[in-house]
C-alpha positions as CSV (number, residue, x, y, z in Angstrom):
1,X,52.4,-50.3,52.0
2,X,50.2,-49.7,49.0
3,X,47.4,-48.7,51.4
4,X,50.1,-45.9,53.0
5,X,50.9,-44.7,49.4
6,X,47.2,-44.0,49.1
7,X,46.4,-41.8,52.1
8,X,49.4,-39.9,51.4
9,X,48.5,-39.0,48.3
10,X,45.1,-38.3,49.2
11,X,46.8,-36.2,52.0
12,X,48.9,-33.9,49.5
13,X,45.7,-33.5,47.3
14,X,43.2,-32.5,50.1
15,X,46.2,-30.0,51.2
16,X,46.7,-28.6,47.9
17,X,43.0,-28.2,47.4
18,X,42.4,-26.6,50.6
19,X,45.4,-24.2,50.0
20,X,43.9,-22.7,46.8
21,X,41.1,-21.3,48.5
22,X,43.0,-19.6,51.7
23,X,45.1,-17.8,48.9
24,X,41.9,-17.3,46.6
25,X,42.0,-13.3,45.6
26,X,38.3,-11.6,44.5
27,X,39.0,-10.6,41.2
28,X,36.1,-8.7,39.4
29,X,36.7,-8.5,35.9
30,X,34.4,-5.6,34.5
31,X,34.1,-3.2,31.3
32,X,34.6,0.5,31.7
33,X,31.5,1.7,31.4
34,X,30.8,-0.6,34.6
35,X,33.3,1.2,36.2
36,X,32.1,4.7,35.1
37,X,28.7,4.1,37.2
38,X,30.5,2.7,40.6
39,X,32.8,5.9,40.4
40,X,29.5,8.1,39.5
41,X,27.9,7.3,42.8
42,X,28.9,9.9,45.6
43,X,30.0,7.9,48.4
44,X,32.9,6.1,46.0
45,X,36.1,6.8,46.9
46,X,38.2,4.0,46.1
47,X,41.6,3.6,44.7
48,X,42.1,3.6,41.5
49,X,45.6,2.2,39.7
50,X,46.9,2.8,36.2
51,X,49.6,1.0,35.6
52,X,50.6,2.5,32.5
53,X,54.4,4.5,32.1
54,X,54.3,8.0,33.4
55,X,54.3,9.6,29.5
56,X,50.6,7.9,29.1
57,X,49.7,8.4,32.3
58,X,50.0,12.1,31.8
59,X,49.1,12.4,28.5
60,X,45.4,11.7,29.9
61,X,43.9,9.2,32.8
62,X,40.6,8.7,34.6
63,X,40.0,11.5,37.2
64,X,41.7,11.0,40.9
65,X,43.8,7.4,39.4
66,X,47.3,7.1,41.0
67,X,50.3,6.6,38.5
68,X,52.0,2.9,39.3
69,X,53.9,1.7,36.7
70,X,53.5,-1.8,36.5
71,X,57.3,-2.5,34.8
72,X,58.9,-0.4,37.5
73,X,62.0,-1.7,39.9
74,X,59.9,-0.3,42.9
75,X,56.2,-1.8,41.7
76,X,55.8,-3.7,45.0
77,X,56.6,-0.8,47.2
78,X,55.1,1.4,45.5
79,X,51.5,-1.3,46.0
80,X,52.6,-1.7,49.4
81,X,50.5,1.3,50.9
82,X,47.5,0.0,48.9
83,X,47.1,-2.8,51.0
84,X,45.1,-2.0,53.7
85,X,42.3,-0.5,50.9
86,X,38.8,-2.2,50.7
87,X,39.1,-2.4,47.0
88,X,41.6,-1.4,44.2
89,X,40.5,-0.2,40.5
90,X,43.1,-1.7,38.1
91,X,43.5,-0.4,34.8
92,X,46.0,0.5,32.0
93,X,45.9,0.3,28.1
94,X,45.9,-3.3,27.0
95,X,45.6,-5.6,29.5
96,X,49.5,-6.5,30.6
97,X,50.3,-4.3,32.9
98,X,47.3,-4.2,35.1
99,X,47.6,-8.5,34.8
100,X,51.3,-7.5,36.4
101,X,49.6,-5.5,38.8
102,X,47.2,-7.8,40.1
103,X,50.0,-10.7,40.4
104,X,51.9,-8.5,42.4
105,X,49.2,-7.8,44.8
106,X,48.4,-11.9,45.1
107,X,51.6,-12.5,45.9
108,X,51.9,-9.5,48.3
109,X,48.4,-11.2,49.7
110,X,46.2,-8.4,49.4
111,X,42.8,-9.5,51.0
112,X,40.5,-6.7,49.5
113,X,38.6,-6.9,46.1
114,X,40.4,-6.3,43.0
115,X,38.0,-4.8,40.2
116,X,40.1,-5.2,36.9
117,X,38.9,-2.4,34.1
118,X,39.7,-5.3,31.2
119,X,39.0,-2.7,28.3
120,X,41.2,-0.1,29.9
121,X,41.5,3.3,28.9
122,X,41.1,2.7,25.8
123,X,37.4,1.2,26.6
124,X,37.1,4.7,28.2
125,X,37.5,6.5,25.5
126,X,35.8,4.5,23.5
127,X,32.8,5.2,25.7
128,X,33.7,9.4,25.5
129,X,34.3,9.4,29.2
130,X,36.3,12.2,30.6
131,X,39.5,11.7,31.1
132,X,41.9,14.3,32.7
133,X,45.5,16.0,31.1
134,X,47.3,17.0,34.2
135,X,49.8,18.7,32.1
136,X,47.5,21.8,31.4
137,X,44.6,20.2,33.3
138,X,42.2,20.4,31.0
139,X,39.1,17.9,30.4
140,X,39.2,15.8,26.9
């Protein structure tokens, strides 16, 4: 009996293990001005998210991002047409919403890589990148 205990314990763990790593998501966690040279090369043209509320978002956001907000009723259908994309930019201000963004997209099982902007716009600023008011569409 004892020696039945064992294997099935060693069962469960070897699953469990195994699991992790079929569900593992490719997280990059970078600064912004890592993310300022990827979306300086020509041939870039990946998605980026900012998962901040619409009032920040348009009161100045990095140039061609798409407003998500990350606390909205309708956050998992608005990722939903994301998920076929290569690779997804995440940012926002401080960290929590973009974390609620790339949770989402786990447990909608993205497959594609996730590069997470940890700084955020604030780290852009910081760094006196451009950033884009669509209001009157002028650079600051």
């Amino acid at each position: 009996m004892n020696r039945f205990i064992s294997y099935r314990k060693s069962f469960f763990f070897v699953f469990i293990f195994s699991f992790q790593f079929i569900n593992a998501q490719d997280i990059d966690t970078v600064k912004s001005d890592y993310v300022y040279s990827v979306l300086s090369l020509n041939n870039f043209n990946e998605t980026i998210i900012d998962g901040r509320d619409s009032t920040m978002f348009y009161s100045g956001h990095i140039k061609n991002a798409v407003f998500i907000d990350a606390f909205s009723q309708d956050l998992n259908k608005s990722l939903q047409k994301y998920l076929t994309e290569d690779t997804l930019i995440i940012y926002c201000t401080n960290n929590r919403r973009s974390e609620i963004i790339i949770e989402n997209l786990k447990l909608l099982n993205y497959k594609g890589l996730i590069i997470y902007m940890q700084d955020g716009l604030n780290g852009w600023k910081k760094n006196e990148f451009d950033i884009i008011i669509p209001l009157n569409n002028m650079k600051k």
